[in-house]
Each structure stands twice: as C-alpha cells, then as structure tokens.
N, C-alpha and C positions, 0 to 999 in steps of 0.2 A: 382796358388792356390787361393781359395775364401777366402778372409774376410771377414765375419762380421763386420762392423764400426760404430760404433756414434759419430757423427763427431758436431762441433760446429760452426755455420756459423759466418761471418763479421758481420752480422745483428742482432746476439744472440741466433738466432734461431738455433735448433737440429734437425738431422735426422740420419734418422739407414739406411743403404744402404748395399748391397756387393759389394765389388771391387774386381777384379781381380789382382793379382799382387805375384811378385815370392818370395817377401818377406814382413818382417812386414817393413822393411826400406823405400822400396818403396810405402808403404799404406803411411807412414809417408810422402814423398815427394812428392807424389802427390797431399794429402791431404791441404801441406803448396803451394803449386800452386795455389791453389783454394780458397787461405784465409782460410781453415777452420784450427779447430784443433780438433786432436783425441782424442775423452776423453773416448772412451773402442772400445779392439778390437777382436776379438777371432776368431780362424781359423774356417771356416765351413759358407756355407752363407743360409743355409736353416735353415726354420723356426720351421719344423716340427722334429716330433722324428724318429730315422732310428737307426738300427743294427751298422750302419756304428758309428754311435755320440755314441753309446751305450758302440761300442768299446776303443773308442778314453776315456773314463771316466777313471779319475786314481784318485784313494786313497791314498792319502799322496803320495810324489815323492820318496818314497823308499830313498833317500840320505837327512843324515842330517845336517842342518845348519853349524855346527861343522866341519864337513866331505868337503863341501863345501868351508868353510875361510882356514882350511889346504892347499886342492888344489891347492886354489889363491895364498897364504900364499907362497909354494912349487914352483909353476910354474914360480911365478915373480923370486925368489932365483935363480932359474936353469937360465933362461932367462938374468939373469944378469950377473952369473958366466960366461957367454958365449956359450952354450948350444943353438942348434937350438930347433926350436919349437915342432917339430916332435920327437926329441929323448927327449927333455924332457916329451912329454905327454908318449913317451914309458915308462921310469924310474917311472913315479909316476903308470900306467896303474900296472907295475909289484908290488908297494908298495900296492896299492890300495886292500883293503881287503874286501870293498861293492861289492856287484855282480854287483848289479845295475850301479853304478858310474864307476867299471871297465868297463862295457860292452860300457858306455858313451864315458867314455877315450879314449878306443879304436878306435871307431866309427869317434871321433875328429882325431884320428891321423891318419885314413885311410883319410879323409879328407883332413886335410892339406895336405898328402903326395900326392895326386890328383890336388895338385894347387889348393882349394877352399879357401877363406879368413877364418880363423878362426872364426872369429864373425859370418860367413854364417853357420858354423856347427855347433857353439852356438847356433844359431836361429832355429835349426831342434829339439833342448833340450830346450825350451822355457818353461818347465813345470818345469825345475832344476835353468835355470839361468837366473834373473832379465831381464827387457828390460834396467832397468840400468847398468848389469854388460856388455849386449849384447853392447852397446852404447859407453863405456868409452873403450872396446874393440876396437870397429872397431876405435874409436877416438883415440888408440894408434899404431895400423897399419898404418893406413893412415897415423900417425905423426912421426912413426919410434920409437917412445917409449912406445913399448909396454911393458914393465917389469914394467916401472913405475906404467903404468894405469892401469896394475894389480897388483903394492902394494897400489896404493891407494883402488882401487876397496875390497881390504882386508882391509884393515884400516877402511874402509864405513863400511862392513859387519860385521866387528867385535865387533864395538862401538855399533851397531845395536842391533846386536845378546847382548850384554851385558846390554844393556839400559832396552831391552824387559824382560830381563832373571830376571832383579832386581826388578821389576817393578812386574812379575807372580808371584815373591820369596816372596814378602811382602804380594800378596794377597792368596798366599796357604793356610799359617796358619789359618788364620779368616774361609777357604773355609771349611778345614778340621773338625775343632771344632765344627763349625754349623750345618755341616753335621753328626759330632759325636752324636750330643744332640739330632739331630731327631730323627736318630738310637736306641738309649739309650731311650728316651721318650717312641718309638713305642712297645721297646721290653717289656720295664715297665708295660704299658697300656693292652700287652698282654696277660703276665707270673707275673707280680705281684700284681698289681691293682684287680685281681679277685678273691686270696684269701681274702684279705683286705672286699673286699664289698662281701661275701657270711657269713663272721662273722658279718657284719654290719648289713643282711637281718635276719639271725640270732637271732641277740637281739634286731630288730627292732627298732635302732635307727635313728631319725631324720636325716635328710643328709642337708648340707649345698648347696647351688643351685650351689657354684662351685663342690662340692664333686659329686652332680650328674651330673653336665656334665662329671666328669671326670671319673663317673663309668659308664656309659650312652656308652662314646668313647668307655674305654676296654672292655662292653661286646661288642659291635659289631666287634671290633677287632680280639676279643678272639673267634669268630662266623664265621666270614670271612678272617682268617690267611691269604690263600692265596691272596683273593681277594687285603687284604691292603699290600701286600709287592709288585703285580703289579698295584696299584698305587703309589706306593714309585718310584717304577722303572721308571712309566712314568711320574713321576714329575720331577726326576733327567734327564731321558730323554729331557722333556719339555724343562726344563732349559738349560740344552746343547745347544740344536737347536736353542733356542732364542737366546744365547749366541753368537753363529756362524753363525744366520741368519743377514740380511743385516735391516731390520724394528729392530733388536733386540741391533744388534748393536748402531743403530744411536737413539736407545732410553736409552740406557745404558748409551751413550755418551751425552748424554741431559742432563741425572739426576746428570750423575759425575759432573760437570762442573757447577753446580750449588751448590754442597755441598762443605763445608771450607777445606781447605788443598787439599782437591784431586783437586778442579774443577783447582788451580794454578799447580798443579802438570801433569795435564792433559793437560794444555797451553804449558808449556814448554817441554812437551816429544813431540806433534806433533812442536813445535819451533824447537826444535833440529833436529827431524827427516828432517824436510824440508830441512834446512839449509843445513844440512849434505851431503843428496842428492844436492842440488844445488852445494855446495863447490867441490862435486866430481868426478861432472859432467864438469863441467868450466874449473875445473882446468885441468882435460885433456884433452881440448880443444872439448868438445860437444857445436856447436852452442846454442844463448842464448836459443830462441824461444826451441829448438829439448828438451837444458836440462829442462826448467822449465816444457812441456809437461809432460817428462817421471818423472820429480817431483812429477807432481799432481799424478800419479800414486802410485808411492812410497810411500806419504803421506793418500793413501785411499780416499774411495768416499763417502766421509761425509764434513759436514760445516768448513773442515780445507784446504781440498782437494780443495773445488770449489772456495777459496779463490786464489792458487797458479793458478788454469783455470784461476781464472779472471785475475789473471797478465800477462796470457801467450796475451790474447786478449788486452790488454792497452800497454805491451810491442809492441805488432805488430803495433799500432798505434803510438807509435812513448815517448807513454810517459813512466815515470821512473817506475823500477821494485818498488823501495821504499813505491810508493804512493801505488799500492794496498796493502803492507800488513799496512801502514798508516792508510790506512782506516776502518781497522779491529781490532782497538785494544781491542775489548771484547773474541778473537779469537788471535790474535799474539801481546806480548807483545811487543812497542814500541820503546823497544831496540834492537829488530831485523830489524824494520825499520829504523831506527837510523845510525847501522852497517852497511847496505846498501847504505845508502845514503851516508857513508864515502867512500865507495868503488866506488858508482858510480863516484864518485871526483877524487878520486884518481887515478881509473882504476885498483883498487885491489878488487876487488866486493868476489872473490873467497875464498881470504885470511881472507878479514872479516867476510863471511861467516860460514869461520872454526874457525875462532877464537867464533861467536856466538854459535856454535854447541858444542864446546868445553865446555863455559861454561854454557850452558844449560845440555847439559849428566852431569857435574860435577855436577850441582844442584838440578836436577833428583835422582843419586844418594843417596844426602843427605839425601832429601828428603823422600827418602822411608824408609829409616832408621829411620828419626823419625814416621815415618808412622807406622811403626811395630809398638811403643814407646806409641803414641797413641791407635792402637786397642787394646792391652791386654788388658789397665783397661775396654773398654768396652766392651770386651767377657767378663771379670768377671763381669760384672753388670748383661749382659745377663743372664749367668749362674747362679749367683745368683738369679736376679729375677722369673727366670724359677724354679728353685730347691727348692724355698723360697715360690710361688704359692703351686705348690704340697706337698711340706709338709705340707702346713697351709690346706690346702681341706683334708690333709687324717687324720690329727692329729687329730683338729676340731673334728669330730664325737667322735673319741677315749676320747678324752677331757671331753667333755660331758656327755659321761657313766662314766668315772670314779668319776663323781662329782655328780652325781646321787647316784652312790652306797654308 
C-alpha cells in the first residue's frame, strides 16, 4: 500500500514523499533507518483528486469515544479472566449494539482467527483506533501482556475523553447564551423595533444617532428577513469551519494562551495530554524514540506538538528527553521537566510521567470549575450592557416627547 509521508530529516529539513510499504509500522521503521521522523502520514500517495479518495472520505467514524473505552474497558476484562482473543472479540461482537463497531468487531475477529496479529487488523480501522492505541497493542503482543496494555490504553482513553468532556462542559454555556442574544437581538430588530420607530416617524421626533442606527438595522432587516437569517447561518457556519480548520485553530490557540486563567489552563491540558500519551506509551514497553513520535501525534500539530518533534530529534542524538521541554517553559511548565528529569535518574521516566499527568488532569479539572465561576458574572455584564444600550436608544426618543408635551 502507498503512503503519504512528511517525514523530518537528521539536518532539520522536511519532505513529503510516498512509500511503499504494507503497513503504517513499517513506514515508521524504515523511516527511523534513515534518521528521519514522521510527522504525518495518510494512506494514498497521489496528489491529485480521484473517485477512488472521494470514496475513501468518512464523516465522523460512526463509533463513539464512549463505545470505544467500553470495548477496551471489556476486552482487557475477558482477556484477563482467561478468555482467548478471538472468542472474546465474539462475546462483545454479540453485546455490541453499533452497526458500525459490530461490523469492526467482527472483521477483528475473522482476522485474528486467520493468524493475523491483532494490531495488523487494528491498522486496516485506523480511522476508529489511535496509532497510540494500534502501538501499545502490538507492544502488548509482542510482550505477552496484552490485557494489561489494553487496561492501560483504557485508562489513557478515559482520562482523555474526561479532561476533553470538562473542558467543552465549561465552555457550552458562554457558547449557548451568546448565541441566545444574537438570536433574541435579530428577532427584536425585526418584529419589534419597527413598530417603535413607525410611532416615532409618526410624531416626528428627533432620534438619537444610536436610536438611528438601531432603526436604520431593523428596517433593512425587516426588508430582507430572509436574506439576514442566511447570513446568520453563514456566520454560524463561518464560525464552525474556522473552528475546525487547521489556520483557525492555531489562531484560537494563540489568542487563548495569551488571556489570564485560560492561557495557564491551556498549558496544562496539552501538559497532561503529553505526559499522558508518553506514560502509556513506555510503560508498555513502546520504544522511546516510536512513543514520543506517535506523542507528538496525540498532542496535535500546533506549537505544543512541534515541541514533543523536537524532542523526538535531540533524543535521537543522544541528549535528555527533559532538556527540550526545559527549554520551553512559555509552552510546558517546568515541572514536567523537572519530573522527567527524576525519572531519567531513576529509570522511572514512565511512572513520573503519570504521576505529572495525574496531577495536571486533577488541576485541569479544578480549573474549569472555577472557569464557569468566573464567566457568568461576565455574561451578566454583557447582557447587561447589551439590554442597557437598547433600552437607553429606544427610551430616549420616548423620553423626549413626553417632556415636550
């Protein structure tokens, strides 16, 4: 099969190639033969667009996060109870209430029953499971403790899935509200604002220059309904996209990290996520150089990510993992290098690393907690000052006649 690769050379330099190769494992081993390292890789080595790429496009993986830590959750359990691999994928294949994820199940367990290594039929679902969870797999095969490395690889996924979950939790609210007042403002400017100012033209009173911008707004509104509910749409659309685009992201990630409470809140959720990935990676038994690669992965392709690349290039030369995030501390706090560097001492790198993860999700956490704490009073100021504008622009006029008459 062809890969795709952007591979990072001994000299610093980048280049995009395709390789040949029957899996992504062995993109990865040939790529470390050659000094480099892969920093993205995707099946298919043409450049251009085809039916074929058209097909291969999937919308969301049909199985969710949830549905995934169960499996893991369930597999290690059987696995452990004593259960070979193959009848336990049948037992959950029959629990399994996804189409999708059954059809998955199944697919794994024709597999292994053919003598393929499990991690090789995890790698044909690359679009369901991690190249972390693919990794600490085959790292449990190979070692014979495969039950373990997938309750760790559940334990990863879960604190994961939990960190993320609290983090979207604290920022719904604010999302919802603001999004309420636009609504409420649009419908106002539409359906109420034009009886207001046809009594105003009426008795020909004077308008305040905010009063006319803001009857100015609802007639064109009230002129072009539809027109302004799709641009509503595609602003909310806009948004989205930004949201979920890659420029959009890494500018979101700019701005956060530079305002109080979030940008420290922002440090330590990619701190954790690293760590996390590294501690459970190692710890069942992924070589260093393989875990921190499929790290930087984990962690995303922004200025947190190219941090963990550069350690994966200074580890190959021979120096400590510690020193590059040492050298980042405007980006990873200090005491994750700190932790590191007890483990490099010790030869517990993995241990300390879950213990930093540990306490960063706990402070994370906390964190958002007070986070909520903080935005309400400033949705109410917003709200207020919004509600406190337009009443003073439509009162005003009213004001005015009545102290004339």
């Amino acid at each position: 099969m062809n890969y795709r690769v952007h591979l990072k050379k001994e000299d610093g330099t980048e280049e995009t190639r395709v390789i040949d190769a029957p899996s992504r494992f062995a993109v990865y081993g040939e790529a470390e033969k050659e000094g480099s390292i892969v920093l993205s890789i995707s099946e298919g080595g043409g450049k251009g667009f085809s039916l074929g790429k058209l097909a291969q496009l999937n919308i969301g993986s049909g199985v969710k996060t949830e549905e995934r830590i169960t499996l893991t959750k369930n597999l290690s359990a059987m696995l452990s109870a004593g259960l070979t691999l193959s009848r336990a994928l049948a037992v959950i294949e029959r629990q399994t209430r996804n189409r999708t994820l059954k059809r998955i199940v199944s697919d794994l367990e024709e597999e292994v029953k053919k003598g393929t290594a499990f991690h090789e039929g995890l790698e044909k679902h690359a679009n369901i499971f991690s190249k972390l969870f693919i990794a600490m797999t085959k790292a449990g095969e190979e070692s014979g403790t495969l039950a373990d490395a997938l309750k760790v690889v559940a334990r990863q996924m879960d604190r994961s899935f939990t960190l993320n979950k609290k983090i979207k939790g604290a920022m719904i609210y604010p999302s919802i509200i603001l999004s309420a007042i636009v609504v409420i403002g649009v419908l106002m400017l539409i359906y109420v604002v034009p009886t207001l100012s046809n009594t105003f033209k009426e008795l020909g009173v004077p308008l305040p220059t905010a009063t006319r911008i803001i009857v100015g707004a609802s007639d064109f509104m009230a002129s072009h309904v539809i027109i302004v509910f799709l641009i509503l749409g595609a602003i909310f659309a806009g948004i989205f996209m930004f949201t979920h685009s890659k420029i959009g992201q890494r500018i979101i990630l700019a701005v956060s990290m530079r305002l109080p409470v979030i940008g420290d809140l922002v440090r330590e959720t990619y701190a954790a996520r690293a760590a996390r990935a590294l501690a459970s990676l190692l710890s069942s038994g992924v070589e260093m150089l393989s875990a921190i690669s499929i790290a930087e992965e984990v962690v995303g392709d922004n200025v947190f990510g190219k941090v963990v690349g550069e350690a994966a290039v200074r580890v190959r030369k021979g120096e400590a993992l510690s020193a590059a995030f040492a050298d980042h501390p405007k980006l990873y706090p200090f005491f994750i290098a700190d932790m590191i560097a007890v483990g490099e001492e010790t030869g517990k790198v993995a241990d300390m690393l879950s213990q930093v993860a540990e306490y960063y999700e706990t402070d994370v956490e906390e964190k958002t907690k007070d986070l909520s704490t903080i935005i309400e009073p400033v949705l109410m100021l917003v709200i207020g000052v919004s509600v406190g504008i337009f009443a003073i622009a439509m009162i005003t006029p009213i004001y005015s006649l009545s102290s004339k008459i």
